[in-house]
C-alpha positions as CSV (number, residue, x, y, z in Angstrom):
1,X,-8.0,7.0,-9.9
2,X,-7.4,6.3,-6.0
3,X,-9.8,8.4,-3.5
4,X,-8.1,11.0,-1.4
5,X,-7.7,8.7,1.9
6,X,-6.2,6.0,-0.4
7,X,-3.2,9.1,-1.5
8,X,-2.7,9.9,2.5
9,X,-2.6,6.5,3.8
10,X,-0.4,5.6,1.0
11,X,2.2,8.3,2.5
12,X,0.9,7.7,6.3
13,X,2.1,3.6,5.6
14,X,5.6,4.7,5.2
15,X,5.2,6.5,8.6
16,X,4.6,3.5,11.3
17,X,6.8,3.5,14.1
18,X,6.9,-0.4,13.7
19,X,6.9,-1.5,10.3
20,X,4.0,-4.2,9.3
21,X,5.1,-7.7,8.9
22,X,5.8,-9.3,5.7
23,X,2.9,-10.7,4.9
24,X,0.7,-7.2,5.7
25,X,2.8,-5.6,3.8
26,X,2.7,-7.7,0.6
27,X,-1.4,-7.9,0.8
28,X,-1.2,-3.9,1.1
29,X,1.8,-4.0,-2.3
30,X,-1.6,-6.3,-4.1
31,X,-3.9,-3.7,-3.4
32,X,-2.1,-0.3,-4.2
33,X,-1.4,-1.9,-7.6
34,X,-5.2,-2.4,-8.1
35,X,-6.3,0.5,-6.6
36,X,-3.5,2.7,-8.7
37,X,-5.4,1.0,-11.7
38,X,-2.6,-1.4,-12.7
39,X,-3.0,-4.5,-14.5
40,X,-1.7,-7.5,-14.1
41,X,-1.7,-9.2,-17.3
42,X,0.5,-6.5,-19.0
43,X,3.8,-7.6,-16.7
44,X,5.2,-10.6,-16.8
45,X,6.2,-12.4,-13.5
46,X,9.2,-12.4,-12.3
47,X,12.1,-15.2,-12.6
48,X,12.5,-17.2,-10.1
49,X,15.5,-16.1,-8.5
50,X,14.0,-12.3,-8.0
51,X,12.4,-13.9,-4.7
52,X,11.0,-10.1,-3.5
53,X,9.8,-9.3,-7.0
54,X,8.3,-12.6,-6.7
55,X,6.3,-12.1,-3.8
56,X,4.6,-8.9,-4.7
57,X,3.7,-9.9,-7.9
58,X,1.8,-13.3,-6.2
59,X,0.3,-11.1,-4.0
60,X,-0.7,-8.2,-6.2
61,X,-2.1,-11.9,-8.8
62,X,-4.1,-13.5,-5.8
63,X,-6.0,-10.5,-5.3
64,X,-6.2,-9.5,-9.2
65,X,-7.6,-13.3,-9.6
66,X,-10.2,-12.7,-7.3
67,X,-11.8,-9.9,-8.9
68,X,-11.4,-7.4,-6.5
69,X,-12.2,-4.0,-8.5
70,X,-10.1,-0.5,-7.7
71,X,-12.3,0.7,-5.6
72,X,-12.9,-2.3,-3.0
73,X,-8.8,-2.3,-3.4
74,X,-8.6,1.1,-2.5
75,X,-11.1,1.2,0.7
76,X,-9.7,-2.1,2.0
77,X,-6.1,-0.3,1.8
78,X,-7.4,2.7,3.7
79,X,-9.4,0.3,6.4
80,X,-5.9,-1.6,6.8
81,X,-3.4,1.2,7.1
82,X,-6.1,2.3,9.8
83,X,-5.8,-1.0,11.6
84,X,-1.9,-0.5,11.2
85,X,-1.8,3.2,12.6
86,X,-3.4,1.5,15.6
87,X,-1.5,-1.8,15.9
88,X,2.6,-0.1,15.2
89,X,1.6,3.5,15.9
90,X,2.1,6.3,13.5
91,X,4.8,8.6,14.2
92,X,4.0,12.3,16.0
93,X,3.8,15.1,13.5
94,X,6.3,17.3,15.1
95,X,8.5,13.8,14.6
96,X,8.6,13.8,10.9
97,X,11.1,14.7,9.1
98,X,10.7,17.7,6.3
99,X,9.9,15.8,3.2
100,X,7.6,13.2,5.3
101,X,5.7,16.2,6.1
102,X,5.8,17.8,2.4
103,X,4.5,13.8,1.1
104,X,1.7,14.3,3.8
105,X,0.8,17.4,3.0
106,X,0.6,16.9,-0.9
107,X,-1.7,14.0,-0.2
108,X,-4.0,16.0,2.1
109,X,-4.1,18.7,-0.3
């Protein structure tokens, strides 16, 4: 079951002023799967011409294939939506709309 911070940095990703580039993003897709306790090797991967699907599912495999466990998947989240906050900025409070605040607050809670 993910931790707390993993629940409010889950929300607080979908709040950057700047969204992450690709790449972040899919590493971050890898480990929220992991994290949330999914397992890889009850989907199947996606066909070739689902390019998206695609990519989140090789990124959410390469980290499944090296072991990482839920909860180095879930601090490594947290310690990257950190570095994120910092790098794109996270959008002022009084800035959010009324269900980004309800997400946050459920998470907090």
């Amino acid at each position: 079951m993910p931790s707390k911070a993993f629940n409010v940095a889950y929300v607080e990703i979908g709040l950057l002023e700047k969204a992450p580039e690709q790449a972040e993003m899919l590493k971050l897709y890898g480990l929220a799967k992991i994290a949330q306790g999914e397992d890889i090797s009850t989907k199947s991967a996606p066909g070739m011409f689902n390019f998206v699907a695609k990519e989140k599912y090789n990124a959410w495999k390469k980290l499944a294939d090296e072991g990482i466990s839920a909860a180095d998947a879930d601090k490594q989240y947290v310690e990257l939506v950190n570095e994120y906050k910092t790098k794109y900025g996270i959008k002022p409070e009084d800035k959010l709309t009324a269900e980004e605040k309800e997400k946050l607050a459920k998470a907090k809670a």
